[in-house]
GUKOLBA-772957 format. One line per field, with one value per residue (C-alpha): residue in three letters; x, y, z; residue number from 1. Coordinates in pm, whole numbers, m for minus. Layout:
N
type = (ALA|...)
xx = (X|...)
yy = (Y|...)
zz = (Z|...)
seq = (NUM|...)
This chain:
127
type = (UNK|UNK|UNK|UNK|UNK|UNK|UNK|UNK|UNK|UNK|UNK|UNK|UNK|UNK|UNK|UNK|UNK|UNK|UNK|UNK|UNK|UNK|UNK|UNK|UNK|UNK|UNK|UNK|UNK|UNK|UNK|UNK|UNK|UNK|UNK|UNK|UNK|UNK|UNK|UNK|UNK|UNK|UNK|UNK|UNK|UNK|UNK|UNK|UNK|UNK|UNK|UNK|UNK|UNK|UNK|UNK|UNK|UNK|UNK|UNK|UNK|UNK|UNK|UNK|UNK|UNK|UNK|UNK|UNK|UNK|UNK|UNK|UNK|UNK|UNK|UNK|UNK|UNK|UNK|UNK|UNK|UNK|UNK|UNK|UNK|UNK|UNK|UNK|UNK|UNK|UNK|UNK|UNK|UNK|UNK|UNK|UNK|UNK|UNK|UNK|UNK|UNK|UNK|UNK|UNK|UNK|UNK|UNK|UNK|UNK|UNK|UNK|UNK|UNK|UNK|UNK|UNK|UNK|UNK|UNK|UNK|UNK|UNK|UNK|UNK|UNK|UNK)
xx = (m1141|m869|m919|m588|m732|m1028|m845|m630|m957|m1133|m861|m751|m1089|m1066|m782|m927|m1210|m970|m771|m1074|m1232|m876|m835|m1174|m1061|m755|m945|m1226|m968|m714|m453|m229|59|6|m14|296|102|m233|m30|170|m211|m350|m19|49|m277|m523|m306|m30|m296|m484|m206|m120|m460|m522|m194|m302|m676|m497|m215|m505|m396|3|35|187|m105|231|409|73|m78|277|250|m88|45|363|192|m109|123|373|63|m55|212|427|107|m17|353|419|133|229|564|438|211|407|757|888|1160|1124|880|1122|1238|876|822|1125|1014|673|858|1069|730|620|1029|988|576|707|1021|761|569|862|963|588|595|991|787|527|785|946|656|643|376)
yy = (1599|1635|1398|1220|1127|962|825|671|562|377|211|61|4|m207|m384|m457|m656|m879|m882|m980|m1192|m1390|m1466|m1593|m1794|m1907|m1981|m2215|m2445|m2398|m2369|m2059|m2082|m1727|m1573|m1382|m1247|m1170|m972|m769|m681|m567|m406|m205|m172|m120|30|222|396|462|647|864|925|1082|1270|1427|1488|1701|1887|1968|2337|2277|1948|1934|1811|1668|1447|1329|1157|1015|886|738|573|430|283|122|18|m116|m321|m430|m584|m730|m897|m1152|m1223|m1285|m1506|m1700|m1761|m1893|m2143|m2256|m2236|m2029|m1831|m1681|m1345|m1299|m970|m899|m918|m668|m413|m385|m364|m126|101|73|222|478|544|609|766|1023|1047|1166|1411|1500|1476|1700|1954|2031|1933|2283|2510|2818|2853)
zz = (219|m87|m394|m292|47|m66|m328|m24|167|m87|m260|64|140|m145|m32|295|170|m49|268|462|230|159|559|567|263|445|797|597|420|706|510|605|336|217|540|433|149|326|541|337|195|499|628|275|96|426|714|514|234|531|697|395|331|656|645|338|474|801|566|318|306|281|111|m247|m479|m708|m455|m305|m626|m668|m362|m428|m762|m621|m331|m520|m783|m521|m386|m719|m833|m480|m354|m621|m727|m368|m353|m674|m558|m211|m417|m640|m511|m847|m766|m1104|m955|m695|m926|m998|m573|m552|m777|m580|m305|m430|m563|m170|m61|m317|m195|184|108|m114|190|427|163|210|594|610|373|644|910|793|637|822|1096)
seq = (1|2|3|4|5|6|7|8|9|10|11|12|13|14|15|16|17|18|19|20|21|22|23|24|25|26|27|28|29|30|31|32|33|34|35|36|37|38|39|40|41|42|43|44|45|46|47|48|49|50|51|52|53|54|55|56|57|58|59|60|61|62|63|64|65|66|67|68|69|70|71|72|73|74|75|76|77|78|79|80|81|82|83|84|85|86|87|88|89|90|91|92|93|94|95|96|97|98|99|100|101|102|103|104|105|106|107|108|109|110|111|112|113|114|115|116|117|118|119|120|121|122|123|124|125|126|127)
């Protein structure tokens, strides 16, 4: 398995248990208010990193090594920095991380937009 993949895998692996271990949180105390949040985690830092990770695992022969750790960074970054803004702003009702929300969102655009480039490039290698 390429570097990148497992790089994919574990951290959202690592994701997934705050994910997990956040729901459980939420469940206990019954209070859902950052659903929105908890699933923008799981969504983005467990199902998407997954997704790229195995793309890169079945392309390892053709993939660029280049647009696949930018990939990697953009996502995790995008991740890192939408998810505990978004969960701030739930909480306390400041509008203020709105931008902050935005650019993490726009880290996960520019992550799968990486990715299709990635995808278009194999689309289109010669068999």
């Amino acid at each position: 398995m390429p570097r990148v993949s497992a790089a994919f895998f574990m951290t959202g692996a690592l994701f997934l248990a705050m994910g997990m271990c956040w729901g459980i949180a939420m469940a206990v105390s019954q209070n859902f208010a950052l659903a929105p949040a908890h699933a923008h985690l799981n969504l983005l830092g467990w199902v998407t990193m997954s997704i790229y990770g195995t793309f890169y695992a079945l392309t390892r022969e053709t993939f660029s090594p280049r647009l696949a750790w930018i990939n990697y960074a953009c996502a995790t970054l995008g991740v890192v920095t939408m998810i505990p803004s978004l969960a701030i702003m739930l909480s306390t009702g400041n509008t203020a991380l709105e931008p902050v929300v935005g650019i993490g969102s726009l880290l996960s655009l520019i992550a799968l937009l990486v990715f299709a480039l990635s995808a278009f490039r194999e689309l289109k290698r010669p068999r």
